[in-house]
N, C-alpha and C positions, 0 to 999 in steps of 0.2 A: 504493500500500500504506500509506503514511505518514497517506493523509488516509482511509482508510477506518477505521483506528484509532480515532481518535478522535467517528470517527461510530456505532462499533459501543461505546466507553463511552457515550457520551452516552444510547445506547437503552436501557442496562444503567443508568444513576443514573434515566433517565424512568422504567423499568419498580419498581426500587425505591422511586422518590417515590411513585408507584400502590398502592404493596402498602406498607400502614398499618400497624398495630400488632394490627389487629381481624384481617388476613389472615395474619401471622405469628402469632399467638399461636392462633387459631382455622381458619385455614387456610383462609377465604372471609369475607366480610361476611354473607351470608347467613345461614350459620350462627351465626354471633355474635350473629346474634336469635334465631333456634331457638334455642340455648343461654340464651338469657335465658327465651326462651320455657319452656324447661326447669326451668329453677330456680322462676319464678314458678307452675307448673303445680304441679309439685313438692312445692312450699310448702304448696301449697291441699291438695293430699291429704292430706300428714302432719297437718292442721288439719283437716280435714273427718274423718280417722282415730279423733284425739284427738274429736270435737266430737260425732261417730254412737256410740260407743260409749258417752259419758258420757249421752247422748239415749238408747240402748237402757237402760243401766241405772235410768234415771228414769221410764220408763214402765212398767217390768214391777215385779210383785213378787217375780220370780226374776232378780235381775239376771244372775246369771251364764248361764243357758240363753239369757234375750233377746240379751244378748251373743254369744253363738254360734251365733244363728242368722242375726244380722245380720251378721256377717263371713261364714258360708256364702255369706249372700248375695251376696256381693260375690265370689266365689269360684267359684259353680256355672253360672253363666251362659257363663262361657267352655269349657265342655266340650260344651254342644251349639250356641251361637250363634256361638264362636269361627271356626270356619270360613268359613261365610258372611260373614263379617265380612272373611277373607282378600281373599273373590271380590269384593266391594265395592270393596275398597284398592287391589286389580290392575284394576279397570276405570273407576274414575272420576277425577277427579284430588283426590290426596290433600290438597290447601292447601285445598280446600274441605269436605272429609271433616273435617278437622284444625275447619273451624271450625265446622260444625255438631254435631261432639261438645262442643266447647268451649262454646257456644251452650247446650247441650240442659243439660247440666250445671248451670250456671249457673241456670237456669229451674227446675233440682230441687230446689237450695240454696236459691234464695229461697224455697220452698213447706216446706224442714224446720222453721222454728222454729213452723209453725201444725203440726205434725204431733204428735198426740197418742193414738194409738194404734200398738201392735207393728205390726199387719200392714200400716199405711201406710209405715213406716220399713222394714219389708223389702221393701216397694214401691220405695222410694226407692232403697232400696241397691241393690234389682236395675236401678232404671235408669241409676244410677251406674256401674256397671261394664260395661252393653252398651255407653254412649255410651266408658271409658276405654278397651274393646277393639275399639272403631275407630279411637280418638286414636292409640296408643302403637303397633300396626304400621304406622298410616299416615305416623307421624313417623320410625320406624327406616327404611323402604323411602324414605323421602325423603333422610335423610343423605347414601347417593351418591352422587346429583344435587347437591348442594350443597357436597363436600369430595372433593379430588381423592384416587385411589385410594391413593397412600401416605401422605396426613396421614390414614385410616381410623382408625389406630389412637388418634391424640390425639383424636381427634373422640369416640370412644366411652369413650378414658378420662374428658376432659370432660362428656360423658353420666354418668357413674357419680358423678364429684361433682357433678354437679346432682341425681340422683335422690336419693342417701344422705346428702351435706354439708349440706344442706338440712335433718335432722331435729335436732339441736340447735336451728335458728334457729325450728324450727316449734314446738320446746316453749317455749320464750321470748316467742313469737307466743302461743302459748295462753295463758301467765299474761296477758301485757299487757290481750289481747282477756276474759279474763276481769274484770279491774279495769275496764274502760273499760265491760265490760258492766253491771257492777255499778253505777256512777256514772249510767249510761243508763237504768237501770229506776225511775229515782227521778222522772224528766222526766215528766211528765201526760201531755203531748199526743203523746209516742212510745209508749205505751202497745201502741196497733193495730199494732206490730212485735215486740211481743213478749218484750220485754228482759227484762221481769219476771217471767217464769213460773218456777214453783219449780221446784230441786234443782240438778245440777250441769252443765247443758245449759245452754248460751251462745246465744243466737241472734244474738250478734253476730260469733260465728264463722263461720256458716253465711252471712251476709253478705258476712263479709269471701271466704270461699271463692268464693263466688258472681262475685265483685269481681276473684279471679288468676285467672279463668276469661275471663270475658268481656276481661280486658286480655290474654290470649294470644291469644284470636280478636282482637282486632285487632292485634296483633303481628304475625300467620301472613297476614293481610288486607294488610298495608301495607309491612310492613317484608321478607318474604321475598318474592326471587323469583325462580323454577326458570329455568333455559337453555334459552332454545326451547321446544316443546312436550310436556308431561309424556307418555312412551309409556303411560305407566299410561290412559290416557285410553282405553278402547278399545270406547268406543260402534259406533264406524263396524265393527267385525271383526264385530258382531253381524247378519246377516242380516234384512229385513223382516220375517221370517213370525214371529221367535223375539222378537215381542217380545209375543208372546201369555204370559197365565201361564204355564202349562203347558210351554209353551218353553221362554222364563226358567225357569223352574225346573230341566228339563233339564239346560241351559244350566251354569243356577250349580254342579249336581251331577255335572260332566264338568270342571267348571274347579277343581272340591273335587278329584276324584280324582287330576287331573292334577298338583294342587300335593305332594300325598299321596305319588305316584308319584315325583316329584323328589325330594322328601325322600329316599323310601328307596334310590333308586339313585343319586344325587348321594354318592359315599363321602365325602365335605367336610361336607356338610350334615348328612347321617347321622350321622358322627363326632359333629362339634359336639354336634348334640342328643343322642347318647346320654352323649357325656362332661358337658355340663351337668348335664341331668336326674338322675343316678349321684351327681354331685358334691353337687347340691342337698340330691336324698333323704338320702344318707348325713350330708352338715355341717351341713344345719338341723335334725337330732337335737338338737345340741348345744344349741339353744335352749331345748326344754322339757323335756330332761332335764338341763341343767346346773346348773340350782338345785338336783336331788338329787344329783346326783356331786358339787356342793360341799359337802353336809351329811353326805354317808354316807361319801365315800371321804378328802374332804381335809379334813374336820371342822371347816368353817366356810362354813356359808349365806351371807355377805356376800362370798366370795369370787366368787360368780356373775359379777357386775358387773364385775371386773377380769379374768376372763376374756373376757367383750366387749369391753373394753378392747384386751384384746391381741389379740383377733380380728380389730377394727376399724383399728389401728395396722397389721397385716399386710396387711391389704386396700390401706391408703394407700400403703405402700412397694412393693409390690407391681405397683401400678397405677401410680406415678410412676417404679422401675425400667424395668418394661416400654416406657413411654412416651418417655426418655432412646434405648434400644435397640431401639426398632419397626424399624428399616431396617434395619438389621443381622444380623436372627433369620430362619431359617425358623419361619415362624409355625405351621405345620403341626405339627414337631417340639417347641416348645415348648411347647404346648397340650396335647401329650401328654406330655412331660414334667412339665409343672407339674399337670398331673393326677394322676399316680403322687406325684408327692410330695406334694402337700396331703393324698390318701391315707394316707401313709406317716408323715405329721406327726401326724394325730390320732390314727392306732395309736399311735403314742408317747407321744403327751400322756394320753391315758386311762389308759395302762399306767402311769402315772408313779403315786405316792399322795403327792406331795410338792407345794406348790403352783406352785414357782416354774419346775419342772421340766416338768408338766403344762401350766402357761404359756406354754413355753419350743413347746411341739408344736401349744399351739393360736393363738400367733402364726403359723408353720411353716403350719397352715393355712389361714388368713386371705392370706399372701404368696402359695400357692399359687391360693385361690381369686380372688384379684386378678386375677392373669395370665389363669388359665380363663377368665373374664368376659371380659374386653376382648377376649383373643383369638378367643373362639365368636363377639361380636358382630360382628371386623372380618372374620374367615372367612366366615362368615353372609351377608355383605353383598359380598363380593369374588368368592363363587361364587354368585351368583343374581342371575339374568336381571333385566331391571328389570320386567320383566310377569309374573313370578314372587314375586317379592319381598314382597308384601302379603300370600299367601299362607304363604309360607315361616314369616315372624316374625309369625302368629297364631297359625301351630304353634308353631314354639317356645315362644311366653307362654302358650299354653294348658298345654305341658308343664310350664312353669316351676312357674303357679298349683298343678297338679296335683302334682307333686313336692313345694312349699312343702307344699299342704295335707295330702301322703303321711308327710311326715315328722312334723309336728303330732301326725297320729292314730296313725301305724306305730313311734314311739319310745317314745313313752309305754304304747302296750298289749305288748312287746316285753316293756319292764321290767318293765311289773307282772307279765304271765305267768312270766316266770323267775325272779323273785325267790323266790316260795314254793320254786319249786320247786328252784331251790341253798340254801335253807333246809335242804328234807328231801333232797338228796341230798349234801353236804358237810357232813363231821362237825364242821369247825370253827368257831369263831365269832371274829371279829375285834371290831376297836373298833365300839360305836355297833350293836351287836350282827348287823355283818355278815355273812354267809357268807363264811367264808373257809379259804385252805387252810396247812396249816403243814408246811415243808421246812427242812432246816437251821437251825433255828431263828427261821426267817423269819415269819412272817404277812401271809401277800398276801391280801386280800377282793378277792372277786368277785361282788360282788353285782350284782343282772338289768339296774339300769344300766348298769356297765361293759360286761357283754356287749353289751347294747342299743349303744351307741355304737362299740364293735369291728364289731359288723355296716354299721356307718358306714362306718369307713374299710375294712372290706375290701372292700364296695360298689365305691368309690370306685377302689381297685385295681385291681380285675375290667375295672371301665370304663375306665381306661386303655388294658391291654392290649388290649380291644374296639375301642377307636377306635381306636389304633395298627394294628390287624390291618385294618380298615374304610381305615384311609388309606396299605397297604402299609410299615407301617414297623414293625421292631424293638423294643423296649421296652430289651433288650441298648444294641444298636446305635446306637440314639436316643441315651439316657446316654452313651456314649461319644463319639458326636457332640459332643455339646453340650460334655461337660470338655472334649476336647481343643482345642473354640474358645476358651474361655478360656483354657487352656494358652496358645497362641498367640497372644490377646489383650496378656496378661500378659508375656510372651517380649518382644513387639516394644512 
């Protein structure tokens, strides 16, 4: 007994000399190149965002419409190609899927700064976003395979400051790249790159993007590598005869419906995606109506930005709480809880006409939407199959896109339709000549934005209880769960 002691530490300091800084802090080595892979990918988009947009406005003479056609484009493709994109990621193996969108990408980038007319540029963008929505379900469906099933949750918090920490450093990136551009068009013999072409398109942007591309294909090439044999692989399940068109095609429209069917009978999955997409549509309202809720209700336009502020600060504490407390939670129960409350935060914050108060609900949202995030991705990932999986998370990012783009267009025509119309059906008139109503000598305005973002968070409520009811739980009952953990957290 004496001598087996010290044979069973000895296995315990070998096993911890093994496990590095990269396997505690990231939860595999693997991953800690994915995650690099991540941030540098990342990078490239927020720059290629900023670098298309300043391209669409320089080739039209309607910048604002060329501008929104090229974000369409980057948008529309994933509602009828997303799919098939599932069936791709569930049957071949993803590290190589990961590097030919990476590849294809990179080849579109170097071909933007010769691109001088609109409809080549929503060429472009559309073949930007077919190749992104093969990358990005074939890298969720691979996290997995790469990080064991209780460090899920850090793996995906990590994922969210790669995808979002990353846009600061990509606006810093675009000054630089712009200065650097501007020094480069002066050189002669770089001419045939393009540095020099007028207005406020970089083409040494689109280089550099070109450049986080292809170093993530060789990242995903070199540095990652899966355990045994990816089941995603699944050539061999395909029969001789179906490998005719017409088969395959079949084929791929029996593995759509199948993924389709999981979704909605999966109460896990179902959940998640009805509480994201709810969440979404209802809180990215507050994007392109929060420049007018800051000029109409709290009477100062500059105020926009420090509500992002505090959106952004909620999301970070939110996501590093969460992360401290992954082991600890049913994840099931607080994904519905912090659903109800992100909910329950921006009814407040809207209702508020004060700024710091309104602040106060739309940090309150941002905490809550932290939690949603991270929790939907590690639920996502924890109830589907691994030959499932590439389908699952094409649906969902097709809902996301869809939702993102729902709220864009469903907030802003919300408000302008009611506004006239609490004009002529409320006799009052508040500051800045809002619709408003007067009680007690009070003056609350309600003008068609506030409505417009009240239908946010009651959205977002509705959806709570919906996934709670989806995943047999309480909304009561929940709530009580959870204080009295604390209670008892607290207690001992």
């Amino acid at each position: 007994m004496a001598s087996s002691e010290p044979d069973a530490s000895s296995a315990a300091s070998a096993v911890e000399v093994k496990q590095g800084w990269r396997e505690r802090l990231f939860a595999s080595r693997e991953y800690f190149w994915l995650w690099i892979a991540q941030v540098i990918s990342a990078s490239g988009d927020w720059v290629s965002l900023f670098a298309i947009t300043a391209l669409a406005a320089d080739i039209s003479g309607q910048p604002e419409a060329a501008t929104a056609l090229v974000l369409t484009a980057r948008v529309a493709p994933s509602f009828l190609i997303g799919p098939f994109m599932g069936v791709l990621v569930d049957r071949f193996d993803r590290k190589i899927l990961m590097r030919i969108a990476d590849i294809s990408r990179a080849l579109v980038f170097i071909t933007l700064p010769f691109v001088h007319s609109l409809w080549g540029l929503i060429l472009a963008s559309l073949l930007l976003e077919i190749f992104t929505l093969l990358w990005s379900p074939a890298k969720e469906a691979l996290v997995p395979r790469l990080v064991p099933r209780d460090r899920l949750t850090t793996a995906n918090s990590l994922g969210v400051l790669a995808a979002y920490g990353t846009m600061p450093l990509a606006g810093v990136l675009q000054f630089l790249l712009k200065e650097l551009n501007d020094r480069l068009k002066d050189v002669s013999w770089l001419q045939p790159l393009q540095f020099g072409r007028s207005g406020n398109a970089q083409a040494l942007a689109f280089y550099f993007d070109a450049t986080t591309f292809l170093t993530v294909a060789f990242i995903v090439w070199f540095f990652i590598k899966t355990p045994g044999r990816d089941p995603s692989e699944r050539q061999e399940r395909a029969p001789a005869g179906q490998r005719r068109a017409s088969a395959a095609l079949r084929s791929a429209l029996n593995e759509m419906r199948e993924g389709w069917r999981f979704i909605f009978i999966n109460p896990v999955v179902r959940a998640v995606n009805l509480g994201l997409a709810a969440g979404l549509l209802g809180g990215a309202m507050l994007v392109p109506l929060g420049p007018t809720f800051s000029k109409l209700v709290i009477g100062n336009s500059n105020a926009f930005s420090l509500y992002i502020t505090a959106l952004g600060f909620g999301v970070a504490i939110g996501v590093a709480i969460l992360t401290a407390v992954q082991n600890r939670i049913p994840k099931e129960r607080v994904f519905v809880a912090a659903l109800f409350f992100a909910g329950c935060c921006i009814l407040f914050g809207i209702s508020m006409s004060t700024f710091w108060l309104s602040a106060i609900g739309v940090f309150g949202l941002g905490l809550g939407a932290g939690a949603v995030y991270i929790l939907g991705y590690t639920l996502l990932q924890e109830n589907t199959e691994d030959d499932l999986r590439g389908r699952t998370f094409t649906t969902f990012l097709t809902v996301v896109r869809m939702c993102v783009l729902g709220a864009m267009v469903l907030g802003p025509a919300i408000s302008a339709g009611l506004d006239p119309l609490m004009k002529r059906w409320v006799g009052g008139r508040g500051a800045r000549d809002m619709p408003a109503i007067n009680a007690f000598g009070v003056t609350y305005g309600i003008p068609g934005v506030r409505i417009a973002l009240w239908f946010g968070g009651v959205l977002i409520v509705i959806a709570s209880v919906i996934a709670a009811r989806s995943l047999k739980l309480r909304v009561r009952e929940n709530l009580r769960t959870l204080s009295d953990g604390v209670r008892q957290r607290k207690a001992t």
